[in-house]
TORSE-144305 format. One line per 10 residues: number of its first residue (from 1); their letters; for each residue x, y, z of C-alpha. Coordinates in Angstrom, 3 decimals. Example, Ala and Ser with C-alpha at 12.3 -4.5 7.8 and 13.67 -1.06 7.14 Angstrom:
<sites>
1) AS) 12.300/-4.500/7.800; 13.670/-1.060/7.140
</sites>
This chain:
<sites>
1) XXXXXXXXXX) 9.201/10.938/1.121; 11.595/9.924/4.115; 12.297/7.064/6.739; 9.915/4.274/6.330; 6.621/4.389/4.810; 4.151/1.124/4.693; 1.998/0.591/1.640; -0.479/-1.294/4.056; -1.466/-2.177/7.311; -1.472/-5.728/6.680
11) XXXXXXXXXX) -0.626/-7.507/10.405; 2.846/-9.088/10.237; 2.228/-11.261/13.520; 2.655/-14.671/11.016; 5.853/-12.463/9.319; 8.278/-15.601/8.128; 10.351/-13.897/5.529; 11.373/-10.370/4.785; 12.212/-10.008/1.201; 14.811/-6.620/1.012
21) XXXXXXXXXX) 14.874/-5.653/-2.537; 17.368/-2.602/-3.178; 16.335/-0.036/-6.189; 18.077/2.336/-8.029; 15.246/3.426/-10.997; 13.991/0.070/-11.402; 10.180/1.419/-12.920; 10.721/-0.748/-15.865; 11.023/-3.734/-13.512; 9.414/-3.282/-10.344
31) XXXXXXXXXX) 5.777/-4.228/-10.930; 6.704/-7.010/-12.814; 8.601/-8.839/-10.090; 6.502/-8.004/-7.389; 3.390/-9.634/-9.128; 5.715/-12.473/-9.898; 6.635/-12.869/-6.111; 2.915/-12.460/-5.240; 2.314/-15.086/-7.648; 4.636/-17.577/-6.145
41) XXXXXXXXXX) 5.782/-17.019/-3.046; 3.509/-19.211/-0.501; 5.823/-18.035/2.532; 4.148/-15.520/4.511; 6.511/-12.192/3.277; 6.624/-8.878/3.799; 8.631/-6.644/0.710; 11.221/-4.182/2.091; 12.264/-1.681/-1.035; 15.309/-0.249/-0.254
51) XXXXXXXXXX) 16.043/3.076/-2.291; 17.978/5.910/-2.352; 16.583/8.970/-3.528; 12.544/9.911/-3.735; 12.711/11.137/-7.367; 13.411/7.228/-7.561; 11.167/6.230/-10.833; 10.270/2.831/-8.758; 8.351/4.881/-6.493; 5.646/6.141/-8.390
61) XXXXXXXXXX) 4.772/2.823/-9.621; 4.170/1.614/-6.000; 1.380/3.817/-5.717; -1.164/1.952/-7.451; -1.059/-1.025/-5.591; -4.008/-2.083/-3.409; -3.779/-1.705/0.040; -5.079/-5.407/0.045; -2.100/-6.649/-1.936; 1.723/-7.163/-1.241
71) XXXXXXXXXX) 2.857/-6.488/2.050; 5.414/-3.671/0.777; 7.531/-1.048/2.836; 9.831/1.341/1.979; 13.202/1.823/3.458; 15.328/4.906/2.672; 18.876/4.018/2.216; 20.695/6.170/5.071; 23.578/5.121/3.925; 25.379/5.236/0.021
81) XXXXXXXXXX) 25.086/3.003/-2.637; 23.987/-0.974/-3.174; 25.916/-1.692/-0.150; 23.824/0.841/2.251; 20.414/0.043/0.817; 20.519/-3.898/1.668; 22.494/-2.916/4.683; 19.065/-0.749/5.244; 16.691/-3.346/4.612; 18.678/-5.473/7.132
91) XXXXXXXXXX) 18.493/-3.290/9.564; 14.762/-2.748/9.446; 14.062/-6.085/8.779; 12.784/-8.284/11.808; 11.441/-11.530/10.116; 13.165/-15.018/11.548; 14.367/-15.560/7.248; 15.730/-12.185/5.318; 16.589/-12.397/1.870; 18.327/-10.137/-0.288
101) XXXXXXXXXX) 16.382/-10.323/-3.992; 17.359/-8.428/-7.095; 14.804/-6.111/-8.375; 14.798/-7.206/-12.088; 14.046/-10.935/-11.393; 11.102/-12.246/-11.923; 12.068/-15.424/-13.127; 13.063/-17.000/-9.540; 10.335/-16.320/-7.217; 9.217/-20.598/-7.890
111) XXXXXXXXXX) 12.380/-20.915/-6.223; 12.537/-19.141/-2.896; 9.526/-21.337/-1.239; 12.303/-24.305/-1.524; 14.789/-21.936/0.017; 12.845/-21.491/2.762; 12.266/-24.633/3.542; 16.050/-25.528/3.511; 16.548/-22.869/5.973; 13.649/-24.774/7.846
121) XXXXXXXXXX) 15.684/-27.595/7.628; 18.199/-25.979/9.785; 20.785/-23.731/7.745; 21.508/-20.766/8.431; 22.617/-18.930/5.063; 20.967/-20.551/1.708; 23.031/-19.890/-1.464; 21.037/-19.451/-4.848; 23.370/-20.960/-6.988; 23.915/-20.853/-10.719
131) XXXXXXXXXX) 26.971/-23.544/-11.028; 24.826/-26.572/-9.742; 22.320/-28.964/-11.763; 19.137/-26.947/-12.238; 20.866/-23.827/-12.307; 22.041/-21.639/-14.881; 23.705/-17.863/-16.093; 22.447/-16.630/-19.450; 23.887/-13.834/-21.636; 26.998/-12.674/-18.924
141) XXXXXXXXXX) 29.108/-10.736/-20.309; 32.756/-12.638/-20.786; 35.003/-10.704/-18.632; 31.824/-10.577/-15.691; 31.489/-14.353/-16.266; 35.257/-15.469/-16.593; 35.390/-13.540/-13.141; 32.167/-14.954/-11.322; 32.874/-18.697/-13.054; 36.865/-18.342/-11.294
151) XXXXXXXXXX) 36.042/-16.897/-8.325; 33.022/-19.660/-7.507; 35.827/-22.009/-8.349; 38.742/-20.835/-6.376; 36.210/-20.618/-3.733; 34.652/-23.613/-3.566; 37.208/-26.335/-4.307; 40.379/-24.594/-2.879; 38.734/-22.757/0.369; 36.127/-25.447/0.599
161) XXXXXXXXXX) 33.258/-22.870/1.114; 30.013/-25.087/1.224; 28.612/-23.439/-2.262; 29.064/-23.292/-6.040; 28.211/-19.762/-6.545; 29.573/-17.861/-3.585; 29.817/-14.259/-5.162; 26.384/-14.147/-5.688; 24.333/-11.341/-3.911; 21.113/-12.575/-4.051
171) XXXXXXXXXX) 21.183/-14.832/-0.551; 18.852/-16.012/2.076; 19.971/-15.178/5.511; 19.031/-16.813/8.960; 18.101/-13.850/11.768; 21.047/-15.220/13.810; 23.023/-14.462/11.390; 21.814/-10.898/11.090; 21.319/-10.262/14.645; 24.896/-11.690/15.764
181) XXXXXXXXXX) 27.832/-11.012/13.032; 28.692/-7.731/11.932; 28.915/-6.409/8.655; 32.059/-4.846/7.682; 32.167/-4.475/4.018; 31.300/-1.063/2.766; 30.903/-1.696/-0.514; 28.891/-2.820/-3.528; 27.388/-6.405/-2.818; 30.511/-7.871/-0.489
191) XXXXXXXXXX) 28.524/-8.424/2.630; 27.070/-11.408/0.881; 30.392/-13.092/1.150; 31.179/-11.583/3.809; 28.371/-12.909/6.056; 29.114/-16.144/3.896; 32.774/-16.768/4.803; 31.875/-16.045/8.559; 28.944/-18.465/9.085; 31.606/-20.819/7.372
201) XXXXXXXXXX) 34.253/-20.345/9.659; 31.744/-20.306/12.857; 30.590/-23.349/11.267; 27.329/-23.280/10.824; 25.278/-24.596/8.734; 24.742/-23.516/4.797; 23.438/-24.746/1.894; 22.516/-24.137/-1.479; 19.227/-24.053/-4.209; 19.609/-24.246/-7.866
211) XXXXXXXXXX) 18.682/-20.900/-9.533; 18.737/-18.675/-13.141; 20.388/-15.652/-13.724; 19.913/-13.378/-17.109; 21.941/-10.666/-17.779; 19.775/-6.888/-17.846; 18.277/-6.940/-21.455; 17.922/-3.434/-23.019; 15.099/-1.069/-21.674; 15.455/-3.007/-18.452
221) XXXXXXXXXX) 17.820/-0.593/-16.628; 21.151/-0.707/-15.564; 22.912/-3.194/-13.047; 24.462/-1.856/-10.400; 26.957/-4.936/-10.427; 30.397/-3.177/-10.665; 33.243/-6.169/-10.706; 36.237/-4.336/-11.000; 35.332/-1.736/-8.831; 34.349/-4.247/-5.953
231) XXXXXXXXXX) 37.155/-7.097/-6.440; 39.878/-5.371/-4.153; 37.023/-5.597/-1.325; 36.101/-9.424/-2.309; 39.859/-10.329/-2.317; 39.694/-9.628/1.375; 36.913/-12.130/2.313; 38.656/-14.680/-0.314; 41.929/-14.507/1.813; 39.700/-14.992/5.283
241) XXXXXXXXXX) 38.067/-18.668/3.533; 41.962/-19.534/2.713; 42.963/-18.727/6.297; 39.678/-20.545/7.796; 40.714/-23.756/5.161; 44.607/-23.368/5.352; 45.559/-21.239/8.243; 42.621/-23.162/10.403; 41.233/-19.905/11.988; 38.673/-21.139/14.349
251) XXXXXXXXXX) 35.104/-19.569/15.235; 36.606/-18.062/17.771; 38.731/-15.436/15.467; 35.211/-14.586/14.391; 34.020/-10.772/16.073; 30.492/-11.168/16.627; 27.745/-8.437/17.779; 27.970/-7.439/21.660; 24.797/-8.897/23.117; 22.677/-5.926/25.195
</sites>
């Protein structure tokens, strides 16, 4: 299996939202979040699954869905990693509203129809936070929540970054956003704040949706979340909200995409 490969033919003409979920072996998990999004997702979505490798054990369980059901295609990753599978999906995507959704969470799909309507409402980037009322992180490790719980801090009340949770991945995306500034993180899940700290400093408009987050239980796989690994590549985009906040870097420091 190789390129892109649709599950159905459905017509994506009413296309609002393309849902890019990246996979690394996520059979245990797969099924169960698609039905979940199917179940409560009233935005008309199409599923992008993002993966790496076809002896992937999420692809096999893809196969028995009916052509009449979720609007899935797959994406292979061109690229390496986390980082080059949602940088994959983003690229294929062509939906007006992208979001980047974890493949083991079936517990937030209620949330992403309010999402969508906030982007309605005008935003550009919608942050699922965990830090606001409504939201909460269950069962996080200490060291992976000391760092997440600082960071979201430091972030928000010394850069001033319009969100509680800014670290997190999971992150609905305008098309301008998409179509006009550049990604150039190469790693891990750092183009979320990346694209984040941007849109902040080009000032547009962001907002933010209460959400839950559970740590991976056993038999459920295993995260590709790797914060020690990654924080020398956050660092950067923290120093670029202290320079927006302190150093007042205008939109105009901000390299966008050369128009054709």
């Amino acid at each position: 299996m190789s390129g892109i490969f649709s599950i159905n033919n459905r017509n994506d003409d009413q296309l609002e939202l393309d849902i890019v979920i990246p996979v690394y072996n996520e059979g245990a998990n797969i099924v169960r979040v698609l039905k979940a999004l199917d179940a409560h997702v009233s935005t008309p979505f199409r599923i992008l699954i993002c993966y790496d490798f076809d002896e992937d054990d999420t692809l096999p369980h893809l196969d028995g869905l009916s052509k009449d059901g979720l609007n899935i295609t797959l994406v292979k990753n061109t690229r390496k990693g986390a980082h080059g599978a949602v940088v994959s999906g983003f690229e294929y995507s062509t939906a007006p509203m992208v979001l980047m959704f974890p493949a083991d969470d079936d517990y937030n799909p209620p949330r992403l129809d309010a999402m969508v309507d906030a982007m309605r409402a005008g935003h550009d980037i919608v942050c699922p936070s965990r830090f606001i009322s409504g939201g909460k992180m269950v069962n996080c490790p200490w060291l992976k929540a000391f760092l997440v719980r600082a960071s979201a801090f430091v972030l928000k009340h010394l850069a001033c970054l319009p969100t509680h949770d800014p670290s997190n991945g999971f992150r609905l995306f305008s098309r301008r956003v998409l179509d006009e500034i550049p990604i150039e993180s190469s790693i891990g899940f750092t183009y979320g704040i990346e694209l984040l700290v941007k849109a902040h400093r080009l000032r547009w408009p962001i907002t933010e949706v209460a959400v839950h987050w559970y740590e991976r239980g056993e038999g459920e796989g295993q995260s590709r979340f790797r914060v020690l690994n990654w924080l020398p590549a956050y660092l950067e985009w923290f120093f670029y909200a202290f320079a927006t906040t302190y150093l007042f870097r205008g939109p105009d420091t901000v390299r966008l995409k050369s128009k054709p």
